[in-house]
C-alpha positions as CSV (number, residue, x, y, z in Angstrom):
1,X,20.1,-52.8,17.0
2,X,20.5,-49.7,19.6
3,X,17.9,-47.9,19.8
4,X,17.2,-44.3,18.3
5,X,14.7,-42.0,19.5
6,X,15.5,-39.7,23.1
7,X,14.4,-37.2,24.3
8,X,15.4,-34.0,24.0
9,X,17.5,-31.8,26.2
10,X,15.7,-29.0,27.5
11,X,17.5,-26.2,26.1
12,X,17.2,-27.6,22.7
13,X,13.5,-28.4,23.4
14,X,13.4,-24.5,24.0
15,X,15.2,-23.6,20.8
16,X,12.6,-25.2,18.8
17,X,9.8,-23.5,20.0
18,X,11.9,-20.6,20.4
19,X,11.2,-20.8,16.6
20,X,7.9,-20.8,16.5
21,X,6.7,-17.8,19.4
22,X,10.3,-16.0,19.2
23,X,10.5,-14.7,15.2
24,X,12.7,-11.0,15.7
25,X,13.3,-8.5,18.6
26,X,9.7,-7.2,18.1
27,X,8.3,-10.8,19.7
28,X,9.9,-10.2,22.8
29,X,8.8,-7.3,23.1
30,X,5.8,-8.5,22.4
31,X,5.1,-11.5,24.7
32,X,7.3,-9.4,28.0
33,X,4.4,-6.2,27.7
34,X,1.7,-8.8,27.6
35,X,3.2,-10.5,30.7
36,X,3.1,-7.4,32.2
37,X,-0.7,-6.5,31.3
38,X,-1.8,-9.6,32.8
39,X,0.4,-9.0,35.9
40,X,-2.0,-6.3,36.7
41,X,0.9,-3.3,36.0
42,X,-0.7,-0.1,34.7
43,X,2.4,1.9,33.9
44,X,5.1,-0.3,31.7
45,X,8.4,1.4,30.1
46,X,10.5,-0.1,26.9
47,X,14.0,0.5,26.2
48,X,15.0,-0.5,23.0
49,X,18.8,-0.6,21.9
50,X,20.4,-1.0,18.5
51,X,16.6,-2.7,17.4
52,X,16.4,-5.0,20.0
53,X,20.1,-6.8,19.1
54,X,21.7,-5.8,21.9
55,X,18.8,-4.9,24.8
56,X,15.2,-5.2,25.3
57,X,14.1,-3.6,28.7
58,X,10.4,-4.1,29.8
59,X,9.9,-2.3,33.5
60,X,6.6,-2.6,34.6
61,X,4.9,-1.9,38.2
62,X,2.8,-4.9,38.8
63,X,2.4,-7.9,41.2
64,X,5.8,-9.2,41.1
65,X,6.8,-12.6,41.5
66,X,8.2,-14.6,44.4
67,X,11.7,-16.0,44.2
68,X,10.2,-19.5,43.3
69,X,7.7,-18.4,40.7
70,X,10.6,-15.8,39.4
71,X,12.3,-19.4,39.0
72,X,8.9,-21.3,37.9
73,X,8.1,-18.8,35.1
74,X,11.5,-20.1,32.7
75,X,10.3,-23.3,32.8
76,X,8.5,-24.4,29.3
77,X,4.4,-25.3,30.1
78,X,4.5,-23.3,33.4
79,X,1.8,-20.5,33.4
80,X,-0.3,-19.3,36.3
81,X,-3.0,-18.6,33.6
82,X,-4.4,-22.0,33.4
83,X,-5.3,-24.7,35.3
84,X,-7.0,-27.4,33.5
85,X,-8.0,-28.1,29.9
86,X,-11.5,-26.3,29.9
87,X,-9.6,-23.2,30.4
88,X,-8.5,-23.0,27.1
89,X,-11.9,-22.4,25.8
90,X,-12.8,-19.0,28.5
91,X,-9.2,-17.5,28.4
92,X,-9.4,-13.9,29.1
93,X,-5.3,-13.2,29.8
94,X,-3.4,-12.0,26.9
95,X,-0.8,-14.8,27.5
96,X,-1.3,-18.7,28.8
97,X,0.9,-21.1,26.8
98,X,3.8,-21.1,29.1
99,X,6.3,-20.6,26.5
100,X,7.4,-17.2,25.9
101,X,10.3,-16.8,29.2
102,X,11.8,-20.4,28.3
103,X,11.9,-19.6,24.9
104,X,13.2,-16.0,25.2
105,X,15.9,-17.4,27.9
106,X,17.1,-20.4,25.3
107,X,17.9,-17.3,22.9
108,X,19.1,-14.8,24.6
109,X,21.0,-13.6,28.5
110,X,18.2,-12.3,30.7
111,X,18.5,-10.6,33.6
112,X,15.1,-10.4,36.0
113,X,14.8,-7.6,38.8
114,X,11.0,-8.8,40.9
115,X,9.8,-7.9,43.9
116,X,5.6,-8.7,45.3
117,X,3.8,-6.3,46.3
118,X,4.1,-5.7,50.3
119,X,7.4,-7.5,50.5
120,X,11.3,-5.5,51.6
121,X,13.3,-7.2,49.3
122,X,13.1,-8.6,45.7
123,X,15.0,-11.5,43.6
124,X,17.5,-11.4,41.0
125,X,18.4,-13.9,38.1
126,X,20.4,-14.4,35.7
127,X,19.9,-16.4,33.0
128,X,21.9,-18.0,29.9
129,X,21.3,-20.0,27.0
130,X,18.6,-21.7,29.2
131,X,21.2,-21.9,32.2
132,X,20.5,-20.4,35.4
133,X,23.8,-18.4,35.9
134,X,22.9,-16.7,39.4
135,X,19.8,-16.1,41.8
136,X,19.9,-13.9,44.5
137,X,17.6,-11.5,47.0
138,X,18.0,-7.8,45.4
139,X,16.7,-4.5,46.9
140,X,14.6,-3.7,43.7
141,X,11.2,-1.6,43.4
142,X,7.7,-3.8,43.1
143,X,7.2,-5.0,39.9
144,X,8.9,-6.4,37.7
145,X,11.7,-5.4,35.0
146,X,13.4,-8.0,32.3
147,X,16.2,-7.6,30.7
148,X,16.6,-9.2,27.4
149,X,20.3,-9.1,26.3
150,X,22.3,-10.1,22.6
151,X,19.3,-11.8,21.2
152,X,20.0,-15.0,19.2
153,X,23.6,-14.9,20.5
154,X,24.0,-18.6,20.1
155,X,21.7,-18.7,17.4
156,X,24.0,-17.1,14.5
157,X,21.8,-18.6,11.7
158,X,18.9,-16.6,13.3
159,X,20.7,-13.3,14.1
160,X,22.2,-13.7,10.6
161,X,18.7,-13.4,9.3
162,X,17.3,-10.8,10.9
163,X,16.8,-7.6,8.8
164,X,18.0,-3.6,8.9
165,X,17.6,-2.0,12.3
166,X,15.2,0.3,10.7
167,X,13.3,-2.2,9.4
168,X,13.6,-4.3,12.8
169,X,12.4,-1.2,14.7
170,X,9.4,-0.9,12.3
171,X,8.2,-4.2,13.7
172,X,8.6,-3.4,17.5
173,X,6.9,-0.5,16.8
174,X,4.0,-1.9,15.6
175,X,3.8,-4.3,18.2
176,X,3.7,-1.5,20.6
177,X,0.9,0.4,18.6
178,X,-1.4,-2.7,18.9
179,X,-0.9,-3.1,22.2
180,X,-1.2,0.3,23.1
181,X,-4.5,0.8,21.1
182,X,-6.0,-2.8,22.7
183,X,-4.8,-1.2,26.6
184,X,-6.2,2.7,26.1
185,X,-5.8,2.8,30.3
186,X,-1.8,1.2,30.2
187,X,0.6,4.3,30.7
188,X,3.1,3.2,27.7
189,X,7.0,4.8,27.6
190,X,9.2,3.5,24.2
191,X,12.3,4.6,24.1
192,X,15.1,3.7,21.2
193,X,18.6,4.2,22.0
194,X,17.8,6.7,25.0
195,X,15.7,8.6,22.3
196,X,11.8,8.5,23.0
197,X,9.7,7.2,20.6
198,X,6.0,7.5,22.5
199,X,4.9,8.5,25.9
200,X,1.4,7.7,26.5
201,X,-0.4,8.8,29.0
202,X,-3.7,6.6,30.2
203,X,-6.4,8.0,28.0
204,X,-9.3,7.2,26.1
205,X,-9.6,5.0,22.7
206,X,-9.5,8.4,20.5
207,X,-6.6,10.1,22.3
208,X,-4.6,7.0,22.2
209,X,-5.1,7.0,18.2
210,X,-4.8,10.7,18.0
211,X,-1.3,10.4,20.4
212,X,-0.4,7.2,18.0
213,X,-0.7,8.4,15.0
214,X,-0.9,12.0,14.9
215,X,-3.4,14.9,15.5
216,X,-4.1,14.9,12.0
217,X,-5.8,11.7,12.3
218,X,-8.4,12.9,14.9
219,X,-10.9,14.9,12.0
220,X,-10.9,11.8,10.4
221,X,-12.4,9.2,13.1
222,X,-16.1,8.5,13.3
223,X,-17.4,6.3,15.9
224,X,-19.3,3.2,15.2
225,X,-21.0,1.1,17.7
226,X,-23.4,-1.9,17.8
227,X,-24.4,-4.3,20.3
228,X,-26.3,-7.6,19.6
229,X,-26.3,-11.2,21.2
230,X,-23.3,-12.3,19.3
231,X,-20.5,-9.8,19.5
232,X,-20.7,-5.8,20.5
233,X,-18.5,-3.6,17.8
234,X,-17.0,-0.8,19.1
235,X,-14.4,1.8,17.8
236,X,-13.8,4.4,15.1
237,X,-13.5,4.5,11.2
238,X,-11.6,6.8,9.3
239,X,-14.1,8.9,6.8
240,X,-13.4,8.3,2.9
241,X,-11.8,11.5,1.8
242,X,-9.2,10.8,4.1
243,X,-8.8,6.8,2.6
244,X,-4.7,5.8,1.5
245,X,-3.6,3.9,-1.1
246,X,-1.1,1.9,1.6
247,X,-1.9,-0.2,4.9
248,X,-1.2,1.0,8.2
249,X,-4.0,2.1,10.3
250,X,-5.9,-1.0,10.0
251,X,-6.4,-3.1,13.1
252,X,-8.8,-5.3,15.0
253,X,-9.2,-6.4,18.2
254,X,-11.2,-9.3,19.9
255,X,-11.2,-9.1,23.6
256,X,-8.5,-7.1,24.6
257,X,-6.1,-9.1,22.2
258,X,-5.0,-8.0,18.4
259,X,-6.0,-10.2,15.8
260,X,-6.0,-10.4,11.9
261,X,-8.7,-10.8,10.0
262,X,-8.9,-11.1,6.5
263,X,-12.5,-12.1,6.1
264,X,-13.5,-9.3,8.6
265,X,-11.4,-7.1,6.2
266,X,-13.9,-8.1,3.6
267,X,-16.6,-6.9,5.7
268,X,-15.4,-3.2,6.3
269,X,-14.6,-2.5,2.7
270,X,-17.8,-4.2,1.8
271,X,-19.0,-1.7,4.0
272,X,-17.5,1.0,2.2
273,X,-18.1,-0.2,-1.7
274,X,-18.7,2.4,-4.2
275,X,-17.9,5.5,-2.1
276,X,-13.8,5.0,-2.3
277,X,-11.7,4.7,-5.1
278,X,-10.4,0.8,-5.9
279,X,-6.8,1.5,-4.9
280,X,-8.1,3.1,-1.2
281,X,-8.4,1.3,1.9
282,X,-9.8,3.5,5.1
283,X,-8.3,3.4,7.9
284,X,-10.1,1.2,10.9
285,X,-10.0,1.0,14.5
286,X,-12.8,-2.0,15.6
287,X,-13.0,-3.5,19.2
288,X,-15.2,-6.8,19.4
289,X,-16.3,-8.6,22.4
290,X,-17.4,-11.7,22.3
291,X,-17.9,-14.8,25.1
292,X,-14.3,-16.2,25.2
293,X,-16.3,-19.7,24.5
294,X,-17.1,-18.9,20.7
295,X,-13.8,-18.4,19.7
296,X,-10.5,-20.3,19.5
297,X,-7.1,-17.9,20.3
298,X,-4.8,-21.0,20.2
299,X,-4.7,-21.7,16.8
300,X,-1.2,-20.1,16.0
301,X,2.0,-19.6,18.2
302,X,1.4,-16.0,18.2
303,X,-2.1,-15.8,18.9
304,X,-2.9,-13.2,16.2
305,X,-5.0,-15.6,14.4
306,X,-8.4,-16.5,16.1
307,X,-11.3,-18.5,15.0
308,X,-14.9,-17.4,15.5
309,X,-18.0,-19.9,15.9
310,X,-20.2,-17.4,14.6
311,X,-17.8,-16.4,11.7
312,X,-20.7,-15.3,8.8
313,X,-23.0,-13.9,11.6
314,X,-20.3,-11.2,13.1
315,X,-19.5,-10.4,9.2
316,X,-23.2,-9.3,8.7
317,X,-23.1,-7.1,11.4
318,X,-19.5,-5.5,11.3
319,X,-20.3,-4.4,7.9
320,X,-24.3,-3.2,8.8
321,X,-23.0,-1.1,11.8
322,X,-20.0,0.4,9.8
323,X,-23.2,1.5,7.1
324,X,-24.9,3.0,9.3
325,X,-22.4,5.1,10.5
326,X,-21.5,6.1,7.2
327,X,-25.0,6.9,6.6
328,X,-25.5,8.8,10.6
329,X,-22.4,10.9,10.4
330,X,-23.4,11.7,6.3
331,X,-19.6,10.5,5.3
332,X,-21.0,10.1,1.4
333,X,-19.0,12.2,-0.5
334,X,-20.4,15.1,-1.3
335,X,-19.9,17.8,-4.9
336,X,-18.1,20.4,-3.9
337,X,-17.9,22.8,-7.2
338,X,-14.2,24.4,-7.9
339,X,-14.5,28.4,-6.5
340,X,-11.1,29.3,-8.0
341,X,-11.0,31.4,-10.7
342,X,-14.8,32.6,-11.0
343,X,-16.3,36.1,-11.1
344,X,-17.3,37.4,-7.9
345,X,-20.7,39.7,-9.0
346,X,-21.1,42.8,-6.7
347,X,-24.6,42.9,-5.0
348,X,-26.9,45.4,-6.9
349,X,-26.6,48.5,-4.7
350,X,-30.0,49.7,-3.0
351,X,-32.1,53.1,-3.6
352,X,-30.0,56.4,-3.3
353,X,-26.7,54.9,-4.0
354,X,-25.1,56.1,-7.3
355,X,-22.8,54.3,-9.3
356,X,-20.9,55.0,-13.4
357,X,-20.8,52.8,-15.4
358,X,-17.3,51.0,-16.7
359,X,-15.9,53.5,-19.5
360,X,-14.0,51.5,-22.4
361,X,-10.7,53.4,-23.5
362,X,-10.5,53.3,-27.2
363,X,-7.5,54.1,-29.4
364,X,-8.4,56.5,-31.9
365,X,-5.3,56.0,-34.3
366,X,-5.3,52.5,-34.5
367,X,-5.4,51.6,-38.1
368,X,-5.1,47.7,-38.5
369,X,-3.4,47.6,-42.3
370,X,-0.7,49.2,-40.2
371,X,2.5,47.9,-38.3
372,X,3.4,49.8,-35.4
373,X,0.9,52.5,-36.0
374,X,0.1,52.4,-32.8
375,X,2.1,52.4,-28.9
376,X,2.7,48.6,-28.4
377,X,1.1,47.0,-31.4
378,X,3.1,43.6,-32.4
379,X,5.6,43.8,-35.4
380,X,6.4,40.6,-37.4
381,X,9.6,40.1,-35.5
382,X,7.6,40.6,-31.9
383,X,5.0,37.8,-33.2
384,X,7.2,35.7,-34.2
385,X,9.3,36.1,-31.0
386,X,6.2,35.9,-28.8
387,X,5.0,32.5,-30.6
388,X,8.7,30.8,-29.9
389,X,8.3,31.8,-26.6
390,X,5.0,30.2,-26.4
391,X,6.3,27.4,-28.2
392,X,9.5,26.6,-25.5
393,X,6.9,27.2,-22.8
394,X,4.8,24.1,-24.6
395,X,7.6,21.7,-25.5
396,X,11.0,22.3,-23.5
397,X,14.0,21.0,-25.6
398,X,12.3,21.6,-28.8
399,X,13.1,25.0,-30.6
400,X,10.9,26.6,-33.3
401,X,12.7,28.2,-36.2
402,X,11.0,31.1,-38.5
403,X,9.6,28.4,-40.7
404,X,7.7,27.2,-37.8
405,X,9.8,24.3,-37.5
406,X,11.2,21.8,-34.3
407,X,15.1,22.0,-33.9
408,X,17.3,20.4,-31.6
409,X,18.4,21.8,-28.2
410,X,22.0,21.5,-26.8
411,X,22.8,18.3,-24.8
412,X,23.4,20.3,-21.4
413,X,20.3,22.0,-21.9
414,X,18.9,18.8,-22.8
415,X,19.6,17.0,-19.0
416,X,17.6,20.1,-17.5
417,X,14.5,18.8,-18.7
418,X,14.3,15.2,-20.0
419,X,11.8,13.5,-18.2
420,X,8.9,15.5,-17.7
421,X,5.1,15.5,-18.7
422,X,5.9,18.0,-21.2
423,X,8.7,15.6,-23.3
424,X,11.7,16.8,-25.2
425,X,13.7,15.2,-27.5
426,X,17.3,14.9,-27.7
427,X,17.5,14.6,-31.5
428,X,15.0,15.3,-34.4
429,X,12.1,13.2,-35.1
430,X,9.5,13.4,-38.0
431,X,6.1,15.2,-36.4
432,X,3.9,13.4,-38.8
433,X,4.9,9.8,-37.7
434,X,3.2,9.4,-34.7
435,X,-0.9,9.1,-33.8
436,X,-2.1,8.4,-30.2
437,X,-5.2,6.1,-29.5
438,X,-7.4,6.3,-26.7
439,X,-4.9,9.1,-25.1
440,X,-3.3,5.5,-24.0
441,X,-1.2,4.0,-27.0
442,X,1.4,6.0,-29.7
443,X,1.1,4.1,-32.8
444,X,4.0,4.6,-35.8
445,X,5.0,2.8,-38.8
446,X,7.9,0.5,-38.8
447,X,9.2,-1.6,-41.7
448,X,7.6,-4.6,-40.5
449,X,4.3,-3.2,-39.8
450,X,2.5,-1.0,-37.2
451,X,4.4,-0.2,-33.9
452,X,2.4,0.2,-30.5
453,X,3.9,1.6,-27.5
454,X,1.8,2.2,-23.9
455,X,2.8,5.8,-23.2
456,X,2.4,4.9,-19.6
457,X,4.9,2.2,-19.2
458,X,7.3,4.0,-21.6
459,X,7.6,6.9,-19.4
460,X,7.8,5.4,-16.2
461,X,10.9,3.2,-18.4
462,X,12.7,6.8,-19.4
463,X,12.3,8.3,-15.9
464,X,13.4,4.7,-13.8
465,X,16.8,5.0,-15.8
466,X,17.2,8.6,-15.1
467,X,16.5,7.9,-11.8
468,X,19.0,5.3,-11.7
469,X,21.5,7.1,-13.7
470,X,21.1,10.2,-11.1
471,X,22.2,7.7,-8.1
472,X,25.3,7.0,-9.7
473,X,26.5,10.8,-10.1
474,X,24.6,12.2,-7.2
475,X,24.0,15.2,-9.3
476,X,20.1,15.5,-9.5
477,X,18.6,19.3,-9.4
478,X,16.5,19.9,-6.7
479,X,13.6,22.6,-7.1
480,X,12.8,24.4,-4.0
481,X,9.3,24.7,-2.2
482,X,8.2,28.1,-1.8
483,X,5.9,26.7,0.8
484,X,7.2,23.5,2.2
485,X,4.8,20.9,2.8
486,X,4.8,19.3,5.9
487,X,4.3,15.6,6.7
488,X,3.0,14.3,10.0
489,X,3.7,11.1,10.1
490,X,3.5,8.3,13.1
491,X,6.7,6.5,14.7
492,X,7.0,3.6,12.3
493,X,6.4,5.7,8.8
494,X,8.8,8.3,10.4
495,X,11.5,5.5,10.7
496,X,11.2,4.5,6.9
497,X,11.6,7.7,6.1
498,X,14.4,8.5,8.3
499,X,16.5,5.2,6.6
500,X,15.4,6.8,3.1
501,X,16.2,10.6,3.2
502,X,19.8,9.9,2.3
503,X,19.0,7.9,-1.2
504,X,16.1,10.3,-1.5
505,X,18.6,13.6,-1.2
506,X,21.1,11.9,-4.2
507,X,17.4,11.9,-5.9
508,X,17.1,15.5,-5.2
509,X,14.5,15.5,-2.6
510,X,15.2,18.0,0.8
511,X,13.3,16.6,3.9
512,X,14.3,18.6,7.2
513,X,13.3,16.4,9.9
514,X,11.8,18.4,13.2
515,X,10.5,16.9,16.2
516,X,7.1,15.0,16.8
517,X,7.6,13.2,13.7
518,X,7.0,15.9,11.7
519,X,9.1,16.3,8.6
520,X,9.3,19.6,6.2
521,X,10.0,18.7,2.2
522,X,11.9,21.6,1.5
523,X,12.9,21.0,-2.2
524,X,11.7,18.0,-5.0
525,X,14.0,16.7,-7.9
526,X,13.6,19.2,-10.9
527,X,12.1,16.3,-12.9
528,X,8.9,16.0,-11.0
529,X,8.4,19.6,-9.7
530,X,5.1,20.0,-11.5
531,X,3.7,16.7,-9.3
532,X,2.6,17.3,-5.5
533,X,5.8,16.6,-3.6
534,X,3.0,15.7,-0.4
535,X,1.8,12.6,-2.3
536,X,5.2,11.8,-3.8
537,X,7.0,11.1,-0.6
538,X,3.7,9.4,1.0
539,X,3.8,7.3,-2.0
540,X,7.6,5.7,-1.4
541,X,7.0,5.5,2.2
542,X,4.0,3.2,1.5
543,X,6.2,1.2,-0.9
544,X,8.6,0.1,2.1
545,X,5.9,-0.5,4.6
546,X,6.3,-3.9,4.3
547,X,9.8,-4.3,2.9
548,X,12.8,-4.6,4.5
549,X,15.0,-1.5,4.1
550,X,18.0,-3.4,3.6
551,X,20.5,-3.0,0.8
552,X,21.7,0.2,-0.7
553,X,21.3,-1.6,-4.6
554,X,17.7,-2.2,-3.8
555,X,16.8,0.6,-2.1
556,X,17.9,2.7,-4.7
557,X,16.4,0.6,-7.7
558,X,12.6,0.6,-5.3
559,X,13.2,4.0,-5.2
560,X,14.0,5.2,-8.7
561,X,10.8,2.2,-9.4
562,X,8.3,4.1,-7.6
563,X,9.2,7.5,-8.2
564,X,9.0,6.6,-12.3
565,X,5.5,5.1,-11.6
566,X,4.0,7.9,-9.6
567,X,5.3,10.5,-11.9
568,X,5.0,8.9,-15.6
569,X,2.5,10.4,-17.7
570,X,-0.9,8.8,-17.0
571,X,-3.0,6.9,-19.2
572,X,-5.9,9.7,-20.5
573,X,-3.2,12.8,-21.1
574,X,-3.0,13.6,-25.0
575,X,-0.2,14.3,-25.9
576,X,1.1,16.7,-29.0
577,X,3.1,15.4,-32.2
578,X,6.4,16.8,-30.5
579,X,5.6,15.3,-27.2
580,X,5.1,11.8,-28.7
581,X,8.0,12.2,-30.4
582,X,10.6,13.1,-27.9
583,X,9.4,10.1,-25.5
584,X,9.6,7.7,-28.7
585,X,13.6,9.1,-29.1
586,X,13.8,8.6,-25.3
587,X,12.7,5.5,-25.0
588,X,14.5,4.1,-27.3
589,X,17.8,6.1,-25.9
590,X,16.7,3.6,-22.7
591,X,18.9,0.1,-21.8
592,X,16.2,-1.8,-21.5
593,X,13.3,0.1,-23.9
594,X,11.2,-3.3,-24.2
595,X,10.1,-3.2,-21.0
596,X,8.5,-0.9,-17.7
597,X,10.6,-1.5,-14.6
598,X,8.0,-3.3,-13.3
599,X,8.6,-5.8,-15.9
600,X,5.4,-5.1,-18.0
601,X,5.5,-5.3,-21.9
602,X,6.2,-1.8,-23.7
603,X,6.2,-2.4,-27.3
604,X,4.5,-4.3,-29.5
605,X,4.2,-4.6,-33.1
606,X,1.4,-5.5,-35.6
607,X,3.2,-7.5,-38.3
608,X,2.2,-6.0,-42.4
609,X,1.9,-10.1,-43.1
610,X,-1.3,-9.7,-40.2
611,X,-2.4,-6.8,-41.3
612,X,-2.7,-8.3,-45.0
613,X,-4.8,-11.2,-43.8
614,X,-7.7,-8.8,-42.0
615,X,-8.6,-8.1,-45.7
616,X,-8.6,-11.4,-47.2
617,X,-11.6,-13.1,-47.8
């Protein structure tokens, strides 16, 4: 029998672990600007095309390479970072397998431009699939600058599976924001299709977050610092009242080198227990340095993963120096007691001054067993008139007759309001049907027995399908902001939001996109006007931060999902006779009334047969 196991070619050999370091464009980008950190560059420049698909650029203006390292580095286990096993356990570069150039080169055409330091002319390759196509001397400037072209082009099953360009660019973006944050002193240019997306300057720690993620961000940082024998924690936190309900502006850093955490995640929001809501997570910027012998980086292919010695130990600290800069920079929240509305009382004037008192005007001829005996007194017909007014203003789509009671509003009128807090019906309901408990369930006899329905769920149901129903005709009102909130937001939230503003527009929102990231939300669908249209659109962009932004269907049913759950009447709110009523006839005007669109239980009943058997003995 013949035998069976070879060895594999080198190209496939590079595929595979192409698989492993080499995920989506945002990899390359990744393992290239850490090449050139450890080259010694201090000024490195990305171009970016179509998401990475069809270009990566990295230009950077360190050592260079010689024509046989430039040849050397696309070889798989060549690295000029280590030498001998021990390394592994004191490595201080940001990359040392010796994988990341073979790899990118088995997936992709790459073109290299390097030239050392000192020397008149450069080198040139040309790489594809793994195959050296040309190599050459090239007049080039010192440094280096890859060219990473049609990524996966040989891979279809790969490129098949990579995700929206939006969604792609996300990722690179990220990448660049940790390494930009780990590297304060690199000089960082990104630029997307010619467009920029940051140009950093060499700075400090703070004005590399502020320049990352907006100046809004820069009231919010407090320093935190602590040095022991283990590990010394430096960096900012972001104060509590300034907390989101979404991740983002999270990171950690050991070393130089990004790294997640979960169990150091613990350990900040330990930290801050009892002073945010549940839902809030701060924002955290927290550099750690520790001896490169107490912890392992090559535990994963992307060495974000790391494992300390002193695992417990570091957690103690991180969250004691994190409490004691809540407690030094007094970031406790704090009463501050609602001004609006109260009486501002005059200071008592001092000797000399002379003042009147108020005079009261009083209507001589009023004579209360009277109608109209008197300029603008009410007649029945004004009272009554006033009171229907009142009434509309309460409960839109309802209208109150003479008798005092609830009619039915035209169906045009009808799609002007539905969907509200303040719930219409679209056809006539008994008023005395209906009892809420705990301002969180609507209770109503059925023939069976007792009917319960979560107000909550029901509501977000009604508005989901309006939501949905609005897509399909594209003809959702859009009530304008007299003062248009603005949102700053950074790179990769501005790039959701950018692949949303079409679907969000058929919803009726108006975002006017201006430069810096900065976008104004002119106008919010009718529906939700009486909600802060701020939050609102924070709220969906947080929903797709770690989704891909992919198909239209999806987006649109994510969307009209959120929006229904941000905006449905909240557990709490009491709710009149009318008001339970209409969202009782809307619900059940609903598809799919048995359940939220989050798939949580709506209705349920309390059988007579059950009720019957409390009272037995």
């Amino acid at each position: 029998m013949s035998d069976v196991i070879h060895l594999l070619p080198d190209s496939v050999a590079n595929q595979i672990a192409a698989g492993e370091v080499i995920q989506r464009p945002a990899s390359v980008v990744k393992e290239l600007v850490e090449n050139a950190i450890d080259a010694g560059g201090d000024t490195v420049t990305i171009h970016v095309k179509d998401a990475g698909r069809t270009l990566i650029q990295v230009i950077d203006n360190g050592k260079g390479m010689s024509p046989t390292d430039a040849r050397m580095a696309f070889e798989r286990h060549a690295t000029s970072k280590i030498r001998e096993a021990n390394d592994l356990f004191s490595v201080r570069t940001m990359g040392f397998r010796g994988e990341a150039l073979a790899s990118v080169a088995s997936v992709a055409e790459v073109e290299l431009r390097t030239r050392q330091q000192g020397e008149e002319l450069g080198t040139f390759m040309h790489i594809l699939g793994s195959v050296l196509q040309k190599q050459q001397t090239d007049h080039c400037p010192e440094g280096s600058n890859f060219a990473v072209k049609n990524l996966f082009f040989n891979v279809p099953a790969r490129r098949k599976f990579l995700k929206s360009n939006s969604y792609e660019l996300k990722n690179i973006i990220t990448e660049v924001q940790r390494i930009s944050l780990a590297n304060p002193g690199l000089a960082i240019s990104f630029f997307h299709n010619q467009s920029p997306v940051y140009e950093l300057p060499s700075e400090n720690v703070r004005k590399r977050i502020v320049g990352l993620f907006g100046k809004a961000i820069n009231q919010s940082l407090t320093p935190v610092e602590a040095e022991t024998s283990l590990v010394k924690v430096s960096g900012f936190i972001g104060q509590p009242k300034f907390a989101k309900k979404s991740f983002g502006e999270q990171f950690f850093f050991v070393n130089g080198r990004f790294m997640k955490h979960p169990f150091f995640h613990k350990a900040v929001m330990n930290a801050f227990e009892r002073i945010l809501p549940p839902d809030a997570i701060p924002s955290y910027f927290l550099f750690l340095e520790v001896d490169p012998a107490t912890i392992d980086i090559n535990i994963h292919p992307t060495k974000t993963e790391i494992k300390f010695e002193d695992e417990q130990a570091i957690w103690h600290i991180l969250s004691a120096c994190i409490r004691e800069a809540i407690g030094k920079y007094n970031l406790m929240p704090t009463i501050d007691f609602d001004q609006r509305g109260s009486i501002d009382i005059p200071i008592p004037p001092g000797k000399g001054s002379s003042f009147s008192p108020p005079e009261v005007e009083i209507n001589r001829y009023y004579n209360p067993f009277k109608q109209e005996s008197y300029p603008g007194a009410w007649t029945d017909s004004g009272r009554n008139h006033n009171q229907a007014g009142q009434w509309e203003k309460l409960y839109p789509g309802t209208e109150r007759n003479s008798d005092g009671e609830t009619g039915r509003r035209g169906d045009e009128e009808t799609e002007n309001w539905q969907g509200t807090h303040s719930l219409g019906s679209e056809q006539e309901y008994q008023t005395t049907n209906f009892m809420q408990v705990k301002n969180r369930y609507i209770l109503t006899p059925v023939k069976s027995g007792i009917m319960l329905i979560d107000q909550r769920e029901a509501h977000a149901r009604i508005l989901y399908e309006n939501f949905m129903q609005n897509f399909s005709t594209h003809l959702a009102a859009s009530q304008r902001q007299l003062f248009p909130p603005v949102l700053e937001l950074n790179a990769a939230d501005a790039e959701i939001l950018n692949a949303l503003r079409e679907e969000l527009h058929h919803l009726g929102f108006e975002i006017r996109p201006e430069a810096d990231h900065h976008f104004y939300i002119d106008g919010t669908p009718g529906v939700l006007s009486h909600l802060d249209a701020k939050d609102l659109v924070e709220s969906v962009i947080a929903s797709f931060q770690f989704r891909p932004v992919d198909l239209m269907e999806e987006i649109k049913s994510q969307l009209a999902l959120v929006l229904a759950q941000s905006s449905s009447v909240n557990y709490g709110v009491s709710l009149k006779q009318e008001e339970m009523g209409a969202l009782f006839n809307q619900l059940f005007a609903c598809h799919s009334p048995g359940f939220s669109p989050a798939g949580k239980k709506i209705i349920s009943i309390i059988a007579l047969t059950d009720i019957e058997n409390l009272f037995k003995d």
